[in-house]
C-alpha positions as CSV (number, residue, x, y, z in Angstrom):
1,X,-43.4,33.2,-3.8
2,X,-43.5,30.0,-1.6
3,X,-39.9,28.3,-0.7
4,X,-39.4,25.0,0.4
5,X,-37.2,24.1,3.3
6,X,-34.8,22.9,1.2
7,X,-34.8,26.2,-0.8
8,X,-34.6,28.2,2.3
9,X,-31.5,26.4,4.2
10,X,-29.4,26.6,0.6
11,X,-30.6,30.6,0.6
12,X,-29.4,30.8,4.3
13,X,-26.1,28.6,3.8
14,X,-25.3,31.0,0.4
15,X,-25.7,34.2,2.6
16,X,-23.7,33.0,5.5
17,X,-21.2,32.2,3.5
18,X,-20.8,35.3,1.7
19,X,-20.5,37.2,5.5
20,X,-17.8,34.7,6.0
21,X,-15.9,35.1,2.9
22,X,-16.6,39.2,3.8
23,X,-14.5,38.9,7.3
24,X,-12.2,35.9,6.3
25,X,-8.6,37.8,6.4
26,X,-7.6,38.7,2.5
27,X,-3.4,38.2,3.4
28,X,-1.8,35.0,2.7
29,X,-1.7,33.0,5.6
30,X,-0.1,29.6,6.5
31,X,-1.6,26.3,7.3
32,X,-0.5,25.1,10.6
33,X,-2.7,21.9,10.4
34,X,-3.0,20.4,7.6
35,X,-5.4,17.9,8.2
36,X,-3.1,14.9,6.2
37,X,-1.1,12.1,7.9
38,X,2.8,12.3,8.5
39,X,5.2,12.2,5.7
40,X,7.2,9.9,8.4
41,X,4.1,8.3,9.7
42,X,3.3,6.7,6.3
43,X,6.8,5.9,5.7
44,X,7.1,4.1,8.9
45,X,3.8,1.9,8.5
46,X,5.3,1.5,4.3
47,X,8.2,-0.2,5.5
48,X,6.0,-1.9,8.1
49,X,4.1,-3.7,5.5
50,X,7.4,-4.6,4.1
51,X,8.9,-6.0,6.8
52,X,5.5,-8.2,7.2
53,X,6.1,-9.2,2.9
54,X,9.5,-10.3,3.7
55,X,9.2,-12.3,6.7
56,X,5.5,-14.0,4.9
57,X,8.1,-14.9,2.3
58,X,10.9,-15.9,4.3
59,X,8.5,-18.6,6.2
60,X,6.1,-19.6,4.0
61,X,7.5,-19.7,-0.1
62,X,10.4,-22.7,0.9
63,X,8.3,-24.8,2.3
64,X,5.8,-24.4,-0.2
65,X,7.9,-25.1,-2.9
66,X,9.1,-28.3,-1.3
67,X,5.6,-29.7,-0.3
68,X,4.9,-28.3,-4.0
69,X,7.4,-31.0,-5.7
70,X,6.4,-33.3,-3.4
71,X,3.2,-33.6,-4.4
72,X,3.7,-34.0,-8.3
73,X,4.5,-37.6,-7.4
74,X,3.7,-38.4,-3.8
75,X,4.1,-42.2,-2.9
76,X,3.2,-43.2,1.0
77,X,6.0,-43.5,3.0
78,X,4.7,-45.9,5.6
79,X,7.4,-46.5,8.0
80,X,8.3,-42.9,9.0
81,X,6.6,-41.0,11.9
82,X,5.1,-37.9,12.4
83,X,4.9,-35.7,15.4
84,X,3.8,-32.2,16.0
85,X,0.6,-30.3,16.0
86,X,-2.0,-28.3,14.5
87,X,-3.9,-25.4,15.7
88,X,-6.8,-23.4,15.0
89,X,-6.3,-19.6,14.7
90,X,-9.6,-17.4,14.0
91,X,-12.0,-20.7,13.3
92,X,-10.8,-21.5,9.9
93,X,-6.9,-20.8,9.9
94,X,-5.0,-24.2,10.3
95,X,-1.3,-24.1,11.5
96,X,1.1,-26.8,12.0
97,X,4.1,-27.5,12.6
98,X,5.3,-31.0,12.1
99,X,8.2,-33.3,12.4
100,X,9.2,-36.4,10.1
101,X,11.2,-38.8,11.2
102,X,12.8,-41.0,8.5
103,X,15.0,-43.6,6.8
104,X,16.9,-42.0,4.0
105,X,17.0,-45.6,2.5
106,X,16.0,-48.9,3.1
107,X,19.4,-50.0,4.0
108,X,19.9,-47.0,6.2
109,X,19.2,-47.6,10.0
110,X,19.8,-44.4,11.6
111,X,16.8,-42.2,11.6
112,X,17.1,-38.8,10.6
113,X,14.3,-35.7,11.1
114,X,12.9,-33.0,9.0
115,X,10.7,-30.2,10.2
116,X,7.8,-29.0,8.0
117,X,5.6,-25.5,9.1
118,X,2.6,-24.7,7.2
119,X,-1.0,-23.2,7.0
120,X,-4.2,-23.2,5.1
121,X,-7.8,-22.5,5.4
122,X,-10.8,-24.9,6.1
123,X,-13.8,-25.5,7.9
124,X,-13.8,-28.7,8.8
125,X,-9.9,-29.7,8.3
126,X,-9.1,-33.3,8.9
127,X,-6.4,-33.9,11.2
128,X,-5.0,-37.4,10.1
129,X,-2.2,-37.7,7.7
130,X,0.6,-40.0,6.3
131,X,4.5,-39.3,5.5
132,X,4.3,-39.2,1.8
133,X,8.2,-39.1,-0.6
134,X,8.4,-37.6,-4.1
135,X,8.5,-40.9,-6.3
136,X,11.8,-39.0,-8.5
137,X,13.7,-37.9,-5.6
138,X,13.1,-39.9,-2.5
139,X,15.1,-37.8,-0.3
140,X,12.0,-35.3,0.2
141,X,9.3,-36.1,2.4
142,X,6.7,-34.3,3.8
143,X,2.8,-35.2,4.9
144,X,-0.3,-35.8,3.2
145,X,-2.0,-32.6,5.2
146,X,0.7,-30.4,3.6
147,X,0.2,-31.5,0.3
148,X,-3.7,-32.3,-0.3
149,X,-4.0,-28.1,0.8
150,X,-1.2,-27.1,-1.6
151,X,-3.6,-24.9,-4.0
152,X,-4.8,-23.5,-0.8
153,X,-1.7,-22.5,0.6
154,X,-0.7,-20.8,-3.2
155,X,-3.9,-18.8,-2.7
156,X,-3.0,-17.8,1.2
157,X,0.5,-16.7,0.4
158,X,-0.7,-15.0,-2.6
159,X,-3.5,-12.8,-0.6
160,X,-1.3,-12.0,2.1
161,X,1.7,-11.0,0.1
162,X,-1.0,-8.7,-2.0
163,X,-2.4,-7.6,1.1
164,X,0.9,-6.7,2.7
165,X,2.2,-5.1,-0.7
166,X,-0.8,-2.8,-1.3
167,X,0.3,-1.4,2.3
168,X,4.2,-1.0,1.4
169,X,3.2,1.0,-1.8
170,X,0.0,2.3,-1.1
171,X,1.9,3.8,2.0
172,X,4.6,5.1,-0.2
173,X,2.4,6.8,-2.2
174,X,0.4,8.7,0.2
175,X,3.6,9.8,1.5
176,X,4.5,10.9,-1.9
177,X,1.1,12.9,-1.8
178,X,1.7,14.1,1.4
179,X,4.9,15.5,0.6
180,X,3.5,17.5,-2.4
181,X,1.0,18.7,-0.4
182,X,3.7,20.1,2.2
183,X,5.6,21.4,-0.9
184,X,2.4,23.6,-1.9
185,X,1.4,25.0,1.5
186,X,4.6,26.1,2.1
187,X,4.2,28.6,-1.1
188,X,0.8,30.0,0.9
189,X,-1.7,30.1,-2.0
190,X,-5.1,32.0,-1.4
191,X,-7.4,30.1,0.7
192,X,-11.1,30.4,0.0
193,X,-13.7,29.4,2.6
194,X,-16.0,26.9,1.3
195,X,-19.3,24.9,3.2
196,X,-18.3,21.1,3.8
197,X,-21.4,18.9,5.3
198,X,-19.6,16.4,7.6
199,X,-20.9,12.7,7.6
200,X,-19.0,10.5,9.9
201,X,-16.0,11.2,12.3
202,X,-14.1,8.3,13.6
203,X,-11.9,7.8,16.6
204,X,-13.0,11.3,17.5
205,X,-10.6,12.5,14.9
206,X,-10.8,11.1,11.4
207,X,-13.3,13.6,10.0
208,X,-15.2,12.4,6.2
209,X,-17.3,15.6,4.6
210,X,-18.5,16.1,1.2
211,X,-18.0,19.2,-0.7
212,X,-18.5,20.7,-4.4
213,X,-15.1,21.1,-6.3
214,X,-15.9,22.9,-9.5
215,X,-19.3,21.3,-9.6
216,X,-18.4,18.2,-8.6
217,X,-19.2,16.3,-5.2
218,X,-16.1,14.7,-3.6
219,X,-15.8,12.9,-0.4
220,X,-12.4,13.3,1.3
221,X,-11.2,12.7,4.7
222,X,-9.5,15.0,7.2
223,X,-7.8,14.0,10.3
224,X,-7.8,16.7,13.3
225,X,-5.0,16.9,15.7
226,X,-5.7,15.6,19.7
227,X,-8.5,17.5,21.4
228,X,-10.1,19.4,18.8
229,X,-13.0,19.0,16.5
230,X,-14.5,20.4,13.6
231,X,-16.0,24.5,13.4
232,X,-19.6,23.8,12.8
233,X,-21.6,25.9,11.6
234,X,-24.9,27.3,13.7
235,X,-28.5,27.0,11.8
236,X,-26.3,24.6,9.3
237,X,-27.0,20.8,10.3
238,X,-23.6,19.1,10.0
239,X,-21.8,21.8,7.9
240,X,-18.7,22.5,8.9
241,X,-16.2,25.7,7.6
242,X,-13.3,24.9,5.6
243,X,-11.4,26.2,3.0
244,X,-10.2,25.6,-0.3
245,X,-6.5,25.9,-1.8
246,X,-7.3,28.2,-4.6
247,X,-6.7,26.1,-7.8
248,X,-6.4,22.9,-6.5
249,X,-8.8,20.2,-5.6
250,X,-7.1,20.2,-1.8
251,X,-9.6,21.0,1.5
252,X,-9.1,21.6,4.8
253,X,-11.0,22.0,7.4
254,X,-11.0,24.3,10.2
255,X,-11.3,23.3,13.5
256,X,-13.2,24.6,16.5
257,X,-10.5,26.7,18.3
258,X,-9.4,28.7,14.9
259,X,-5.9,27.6,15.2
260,X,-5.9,25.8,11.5
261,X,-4.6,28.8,10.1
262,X,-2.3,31.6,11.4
263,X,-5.1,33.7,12.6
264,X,-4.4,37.0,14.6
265,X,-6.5,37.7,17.8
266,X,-8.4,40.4,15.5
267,X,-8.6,38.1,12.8
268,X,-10.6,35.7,15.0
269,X,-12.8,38.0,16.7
270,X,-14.2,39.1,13.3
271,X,-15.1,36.0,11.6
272,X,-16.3,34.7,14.9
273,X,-19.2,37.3,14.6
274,X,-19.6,37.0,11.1
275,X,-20.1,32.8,11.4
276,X,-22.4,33.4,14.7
277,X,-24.6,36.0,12.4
């Protein structure tokens, strides 16, 4: 009966597979690359993103409160003096920095300064601005620029600060998974080698495959250690060998040099012919 290609490569893949499983070792071995990032790695780059929420808090929220009540009743302050600058980071990121130089009251005649940092986004920002006072509490001042981009600034703080907590606890959390991960390799389940068809590697060592888990296609990522690169397979186009925890959804691939798992010399030798069959 006539076979199509297709037909023909999934016959071949089945049959190479089955050789495989027939010379993969039947003893519970040990992972010695797990393919997953560093319990400490994650928690390092978790309190990272903290560190950046924090400080994006520290800088930015007093300020913007201030300018915020400020600007529920602005009136022009005319006779105070603003110096400082803005600058232009990436095109459209505006940061100043800004100094106000004041009369507390009419009847005052000693000057006294107040230093205002902010930022915001815009395309064409316009650099002129006035010293404006809240009408209820004269005491606060700021500038016109501050104010007119307040809604801006809300929406820039509140990106970043998402942005920098999705890191902290997204972090976390893949150390949490990590962890587990650790926890269940170190109880050796049965491995089971399995087909993955790699489609990208980046950095020469962040490795994303597809392969069937109980019928169903996932997409996972593997990261190899320094110098080492997937075990493709030969007459396979980008299928690599891998194998499955029994009973769990977790993969990992095997690299080129067969040093994934705790192999013996013999243990090598034989599955070496039985992939090169």
């Amino acid at each position: 009966m006539f076979q199509t290609p297709l037909t023909t490569r999934s016959t071949s893949a089945e049959a190479q597979l089955a050789s495989i499983s027939a010379a993969f070792p039947k003893r519970s071995m040990k992972i010695l690359a797990t393919g997953k990032q560093g319990v400490l790695m994650l928690i390092g780059l978790s309190m990272t993103g903290l560190l950046f929420l924090v400080g994006l808090i520290y800088m930015t929220v007093p300020d913007f409160l201030y300018d915020y009540k400020v600007s529920k009743d602005p009136v022009v302050d005319e006779r105070a003096e603003i110096h400082g600058s803005c600058k232009s980071r990436k095109v459209i990121f505006i940061d100043c920095d800004v100094k106000i130089r004041y009369l507390p009251t009419p009847q005052d005649s000693v000057a006294q300064e107040i230093k205002h940092s902010f930022w915001f986004v815009s395309f064409q920002p316009s650099m002129s601005t006035v010293a404006v006072r809240s009408r209820s509490n004269p005491s606060m001042i700021t500038t016109t620029m501050a104010t007119e981009h307040i809604t801006n600034r809300f929406f820039m703080i509140l990106t970043f600060a998402l942005l920098f907590g999705f890191i902290t606890f997204g972090c976390l959390y893949a150390a949490w998974l990590s962890n587990l991960f650790n926890r269940l390799i170190q109880t050796k389940p049965g491995l089971l080698p399995v087909m993955v068809k790699v489609k990208d590697i980046q950095n020469e060592r962040t490795v994303y495959f597809e392969t069937d888990i109980d019928g169903v296609k996932k997409k996972l990522r593997h990261i190899m250690r320094k110098k080492e690169g997937p075990l493709f397979l030969p007459h396979q186009q980008d299928m690599a060998l891998a194998v499955r925890l029994a009973g769990t959804p977790h993969v990992v691939i095997l690299n080129d040099d067969l040093t994934t798992l705790d192999f013996t010399e013999q243990e090598r030798s034989t599955l070496r012919v039985a992939i090169a069959a």
